[in-house]
Each structure stands twice: as structure tokens, then as C-alpha cells.
N, C-alpha and C positions, 0 to 999 in steps of 0.2 A: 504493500500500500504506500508506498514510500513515495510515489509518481504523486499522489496526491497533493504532498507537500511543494514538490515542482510547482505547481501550479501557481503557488503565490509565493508573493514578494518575502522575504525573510521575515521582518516585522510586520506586519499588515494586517493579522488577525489578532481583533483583541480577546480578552483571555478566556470571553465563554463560548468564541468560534476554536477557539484553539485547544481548549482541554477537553472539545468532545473529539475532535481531530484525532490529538495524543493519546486520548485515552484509548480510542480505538486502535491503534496501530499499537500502544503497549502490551494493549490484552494480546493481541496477535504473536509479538513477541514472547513472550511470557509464555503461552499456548505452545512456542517452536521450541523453545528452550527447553523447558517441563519434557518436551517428545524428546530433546537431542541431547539432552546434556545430563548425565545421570544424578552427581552431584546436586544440579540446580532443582531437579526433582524433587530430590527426598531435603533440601531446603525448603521446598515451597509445602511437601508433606507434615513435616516438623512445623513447620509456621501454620498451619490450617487454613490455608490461601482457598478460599472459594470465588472463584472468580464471578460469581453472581451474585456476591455483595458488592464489587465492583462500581463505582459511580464516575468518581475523578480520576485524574491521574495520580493522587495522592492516596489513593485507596491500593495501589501497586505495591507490593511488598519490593522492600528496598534490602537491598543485598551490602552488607558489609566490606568497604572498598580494601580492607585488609587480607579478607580470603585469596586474594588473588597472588598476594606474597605469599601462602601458603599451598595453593594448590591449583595445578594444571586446572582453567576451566574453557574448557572448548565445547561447541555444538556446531562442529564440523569435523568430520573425518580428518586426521593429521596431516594424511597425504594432500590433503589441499591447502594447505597451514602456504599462503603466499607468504606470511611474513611475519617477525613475532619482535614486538615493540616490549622495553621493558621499564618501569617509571625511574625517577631519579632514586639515588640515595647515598648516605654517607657509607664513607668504608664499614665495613660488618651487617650493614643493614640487608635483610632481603627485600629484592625489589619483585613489582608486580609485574606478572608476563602476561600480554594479550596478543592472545594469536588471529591475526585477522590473514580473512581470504580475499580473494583476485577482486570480489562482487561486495566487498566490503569496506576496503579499501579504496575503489572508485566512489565507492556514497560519500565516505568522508569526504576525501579530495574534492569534491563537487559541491558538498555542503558548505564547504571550510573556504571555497572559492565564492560563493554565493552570498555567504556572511560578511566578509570582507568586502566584496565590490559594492557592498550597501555603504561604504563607510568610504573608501578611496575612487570609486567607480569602476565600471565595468572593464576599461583598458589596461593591457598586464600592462606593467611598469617596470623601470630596471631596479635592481633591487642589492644594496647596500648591507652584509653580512657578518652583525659587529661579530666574528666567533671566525673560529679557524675550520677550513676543509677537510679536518681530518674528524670532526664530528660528527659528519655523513657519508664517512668513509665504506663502513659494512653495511649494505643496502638489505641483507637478510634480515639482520639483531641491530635493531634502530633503540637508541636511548631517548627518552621524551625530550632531548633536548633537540637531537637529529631527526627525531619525525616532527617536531615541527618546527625548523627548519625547511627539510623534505616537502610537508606540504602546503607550508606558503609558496614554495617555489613554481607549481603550477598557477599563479597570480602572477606572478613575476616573469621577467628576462632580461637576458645581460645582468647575471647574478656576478657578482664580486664579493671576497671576503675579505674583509679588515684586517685579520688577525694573522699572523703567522702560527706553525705548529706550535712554537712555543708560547701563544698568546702577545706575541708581542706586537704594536704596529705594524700593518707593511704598509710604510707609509707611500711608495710608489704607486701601490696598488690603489689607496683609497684617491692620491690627489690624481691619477687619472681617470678613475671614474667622476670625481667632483667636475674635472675639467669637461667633462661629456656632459654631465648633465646639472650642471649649476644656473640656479633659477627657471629649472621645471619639475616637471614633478615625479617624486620617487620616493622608493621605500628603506626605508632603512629599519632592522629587523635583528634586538637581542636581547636575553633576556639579561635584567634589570641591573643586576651586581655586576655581569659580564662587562655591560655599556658602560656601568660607571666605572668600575675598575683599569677596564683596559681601552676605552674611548674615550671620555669624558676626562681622566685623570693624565693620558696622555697629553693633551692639549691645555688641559687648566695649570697653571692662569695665564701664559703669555701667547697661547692659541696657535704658536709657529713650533714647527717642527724640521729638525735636517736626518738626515741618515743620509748615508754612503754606499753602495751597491758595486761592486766592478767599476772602482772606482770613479765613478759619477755622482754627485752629492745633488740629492734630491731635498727642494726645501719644502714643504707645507705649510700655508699661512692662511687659519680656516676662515677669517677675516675676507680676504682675497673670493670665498665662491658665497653663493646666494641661496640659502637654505631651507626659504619661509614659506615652498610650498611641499618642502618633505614632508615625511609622515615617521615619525617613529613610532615604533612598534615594540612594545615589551610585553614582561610576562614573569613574573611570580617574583621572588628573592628580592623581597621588602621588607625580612628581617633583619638582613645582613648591614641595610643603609639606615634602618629604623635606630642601632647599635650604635652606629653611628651619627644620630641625631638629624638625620637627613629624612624628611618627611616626602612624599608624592609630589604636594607643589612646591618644597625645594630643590627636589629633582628636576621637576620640569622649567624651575625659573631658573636655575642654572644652567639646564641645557639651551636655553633659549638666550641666554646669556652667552654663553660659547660660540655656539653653533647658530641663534638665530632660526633655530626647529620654527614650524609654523604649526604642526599638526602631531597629537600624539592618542595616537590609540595604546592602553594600558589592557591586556584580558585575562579572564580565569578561565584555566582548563586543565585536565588532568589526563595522561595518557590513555585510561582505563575508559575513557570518552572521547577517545582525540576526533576530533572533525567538527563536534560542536561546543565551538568555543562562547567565554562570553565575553562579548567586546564594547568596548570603553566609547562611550558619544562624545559627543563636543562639551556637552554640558558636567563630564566625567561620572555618567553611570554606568556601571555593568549591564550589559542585558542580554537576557534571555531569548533567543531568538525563536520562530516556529516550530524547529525541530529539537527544541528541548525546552524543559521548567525545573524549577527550583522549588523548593518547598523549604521548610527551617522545621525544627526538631528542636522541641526541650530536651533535655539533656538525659533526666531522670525518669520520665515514662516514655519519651520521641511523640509524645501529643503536638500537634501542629501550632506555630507559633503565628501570632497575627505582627502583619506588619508594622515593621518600628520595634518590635523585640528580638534581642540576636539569641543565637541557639546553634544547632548544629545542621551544619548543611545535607541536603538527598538533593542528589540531582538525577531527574529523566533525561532519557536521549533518545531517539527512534533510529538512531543508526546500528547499535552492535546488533550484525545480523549475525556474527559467526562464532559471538561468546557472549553467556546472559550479562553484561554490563549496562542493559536500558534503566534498572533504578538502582544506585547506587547512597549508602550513607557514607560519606566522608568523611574525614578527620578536623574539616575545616568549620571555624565559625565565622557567623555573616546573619545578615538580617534583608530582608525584605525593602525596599523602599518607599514602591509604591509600584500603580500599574497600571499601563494603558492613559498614560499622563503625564508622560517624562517630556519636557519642553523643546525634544528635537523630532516629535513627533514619531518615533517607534512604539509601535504596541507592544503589550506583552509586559514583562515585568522586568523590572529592574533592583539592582540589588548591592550590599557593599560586603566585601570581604573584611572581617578583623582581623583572623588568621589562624594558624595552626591551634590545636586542641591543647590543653598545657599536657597530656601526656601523651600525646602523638610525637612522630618519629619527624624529623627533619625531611623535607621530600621533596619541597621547592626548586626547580633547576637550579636558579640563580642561587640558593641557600645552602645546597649539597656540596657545588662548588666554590661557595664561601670557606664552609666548614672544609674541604679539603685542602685548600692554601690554606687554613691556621691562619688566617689573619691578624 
């Protein structure tokens, strides 16, 4: 039923066109999973799931985003396993493996492509790489940091990466792509700690840069290109700058400070749902787009929280066709904001992340890779 959602605009149904939408294709899901997946079965048997008490989409029994560090869950045959993503984590930690197939894979990339061009528009654009190519190196066993990467890239062209293997500038690299495309419009794309660390801290505060190459001295002077119709793009490890006393809009008034940024989209997503992200409007909400909703969880029965109370995150998805991940409970807290009223005119709902659980495991790209440089 997935074509159904094709049919409209990302945002464009508000939330009592959309959760009878969702909820129909959940139950579906749920119905495929239950037939394919054995584990998720004798889950939904234990939990006493009748699916004809069913109403919302919040009536979906949500699956523990943890089991997936714990146990293969597939509802597809192995041998069709196209590809197996695994989330972030610190050294010792286990991570979550999700095995997605050929037909699952294309939904995401298609959704994940659709979500975004509501935001930057429909034309791919060349696309600026604060992170090194050796991230997307193994195209089989992608790290959430590399799948998405990976699947912004089908938005994009004329990809370039910032980084060298060892994180370091390559500053050749980035002042020829500024000279190609300074004062139009492009993407630029890393998550959060990365950008700050190894882009932002590069150039602050005298914004010029030299390096030497076969000996040819290359200068960088980010003063010199025009940056105010870029877009940046981030994504999670807002611990790491929070440690730092550095808040969202000191991030972004310093990058705007630097570089002169015009456009920033900030979003929540987690491997275990990669394709339907939530991404950041002009007005700086999260949102929820068509193909998936968020609900909030008191902590101590998971009774439903009304907006403007934070609690514990479930998010739905209608894309994992080939492992039960359509309703998952996270580790993450956040609250509601409001819905179908957000002042850039997207339907649906909107929302703000606090952060990690106090006893949840560190998982954040940008935060994994904090904690691994010791900072």
C-alpha cells in the first residue's frame, strides 16, 4: 500500500487524513511481520496484540529499539539480505543490525529523497561532504553514519568530501568545489560534532586556511566564496557541543558567522528507520512527515503523553518492509509541539528532541564519535 502515500505531497495531510492512512498500512505491516518473522510473532503473542482493538496508529504495539542489538530480526529470507546497516556506538557497545532488501531499500531512498526536496526542492544539487570517503567505503555493512550519507546522495551530484582519511581538511578539495559553486545553491551535509570539530574549528576564527600539496601551497579564504544560499544539513551529537556550552542557535550563529550559511536543516532519525527522517523547517521544528508519526510515552506505565509534556519517544514508519521496525520505543526523550499549525505550513506534527534516556547507551553519530576521540 505504500503507492498510496506517493500520491501526496510529504506534508499535506493533516493528522486525521493521515493516521487512518498509517494506520492502515501499519496493520498490514504488522499482519506481514506476525506471518514472517518468528521472533516478532511470539512478541506480539506475549503482548496480547488483537489487532481489532486497533483504532490509531498509536494502538500498534511498539517494539523495543534495543532488541535489535540483541537479536537477528528479519522477515525476509537471508539470501535476499541486499544489505545490512548497523547503528552507531561506543567501543564495547553492541550495535543494532537491520537487514534490508533490494525493495526496501528503494522505498527508503525514494522517501528520504521526497522528504528533502520539500525542504531544498526538487533539483539534485552538488553536495559538500563534511566527513571522509572512507565512511562509505563497505557498501554491504553501512554504519548509520554511511547510510546516511549513502542516501542523501541520491539528492545530490558532484558529491565532494571535506575530510581526508584522517579527518583532516582537504582543503584543495573543499576550495574547488566552493570555486564551482559559490553563491548558488548546494548542500552541505555532516553530522553535528563532525562539522564542528573538523569544519567549523578548522577555519574559526581567522577563516583562511594554507596547506601545501606536491609542493603547491593552496590558500583558503572562506570570506572570498558566497554561502547564503547553502543548506546545511546535520544530524544528532548535540551532546558533545551541549559539554561544551555551545547551544543549536550558537551553532548556527556561528556558522553563519564563519561561513555566512543561509539555510540549515537540523533532523532526527535513527538507523533502525533510516529513510524516514525528521527534518528541521525554517521556523526550527522537527517534523513528522506522511510516512511516519511520533507518539510520546510516560515513562512508568508508556500511557500517551499530551502535547507540551516530554516523555519517551515511539516512532511509526511505513517503510521497514523486510524487518518488523514500523513501531518502535526509543531511548530518546522529546515532547510533542503541536500539529497541523506549524507556521511554514507543513501538516502533521511537529516535535522537539531533549535527548538521550539518563540510562541509555550513547548512540548518537556525532556523540559515538565524540566519545571515541576522548575529547
Amino acid at each position: 500500500m505504500i503507492e498510496n502515500f506517493y500520491e501526496h505531497e510529504p506534508y499535506d495531510m493533516d493528522m486525521a487524513s493521515k493516521d487512518k492512512l498509517i494506520t492502515e498500512e501499519l496493520l498490514e505491516l504488522t499482519r506481514f511481520h506476525r506471518e514472517h518473522c518468528t521472533e516478532y510473532r511470539r512478541f506480539l503473542d506475549a503482548s496480547g496484540f488483537d489487532e481489532n482493538k486497533v483504532e490509531t496508529a498509536s494502538d500498534i504495539p511498539f517494539f523495543p529499539v534495543r532488541l535489535f542489538k540483541n537479536i537477528d530480526l528479519l522477515s525476509i529470507p537471508r539470501e535476499n539480505v541486499f544489505k545490512t546497516m548497523t547503528s552507531s556506538g561506543t567501543t564495547g557497545q553492541r550495535v543494532s543490525k537491520i537487514f534490508v532488501d533490494r525493495e526496501t531499500a528503494m522505498i527508503q531512498q525514494k522517501v528520504m529523497l521526497r522528504i528533502l526536496s520539500d525542504h531544498w526542492g526538487k533539483k539534485r544539487l552538488p553536495m559538500l561532504v563534511i566527513d571522509s570517503a572512507e565512511t562509505v567505503r563497505n557498501r554491504q555493512m553501512f554504519t548509520a553514519r554511511g547510510a546516511a550519507i549513502m542516501g542523501l546522495q541520491i539528492a545530490a551530484r558532484d558529491i565532494v568530501y571535506a575530510l581526508n582519511e584522517d579527518m583532516t581538511l582537504n582543503v584543495r578539495a573543499v576550495n574547488d568545489f566552493l570555486q564551482k559553486y559559490s553563491g548558488r545553491r548546494f548542500i552541505m551535509f555532516g553530522f553535528t560534532f563532525i562539522v564542528w570539530q573538523h569544519f567549523y574549528k578548522a577555519f574559526e576564527p581567522a577563516g583562511t586556511i594554507k596547506c601545501t600539496s606536491d609542493n603547491e601551497e593552496t590558500v583558503l579564504n572562506i570570506k572570498d566564496y558566497d554561502l547564503s544560499d547553502a543548506f546545511l544539513m546535520t544530524g544528532g551529537g548535540w551532546k558533545r557541543l551541549v559539554s561544551e556550552s555551545i547551544s543549536q542557535d550558537d551553532f548556527k550563529t556561528r556558522m553563519r558567522d564563519v561561513f555566512g550559511i543561509g539555510h540549515f536543516i537540523d533532523h532526527y532519525a535513527m538507523v533502525e528507520q533510516t529513510g524516514c527522517i525528521y527534518a528541521e523547517c525554517e521556523y526550527g521544528h522537527l517534523h513528522a512527515s506522511n510516512y511516519s508519526d511520533v507518539f510520546i510515552r510516560d515513562p512508568l506505565d508508556f500511557s500517551l503523553k499530551a502535547p507540551g509534556e516530554k516523555g519517551i519517544i515511539q516512532t511509526v514508519s511505513v517503510l521497514p518492509h523486510s524487518y518488523p521496525g514500523h513501531s518502535l520505543l526509543t531511548e530518546d526523550e522529546g515532547m510533542i509541539l503541536g500539529a497541523d499549525d506549524c507556521p511554514c505550513g507543513r501538516k502533521g506534527k511537529y516535535i522537539r528532541i531533549i535527548g538521550r534516556l539518563k540510562s541509555a547507551e550513547l548512540r548518537g553519530c556525532s556523540d559515538t564519535y565524540a566519545d571515541k576521540m576522548k575529547l
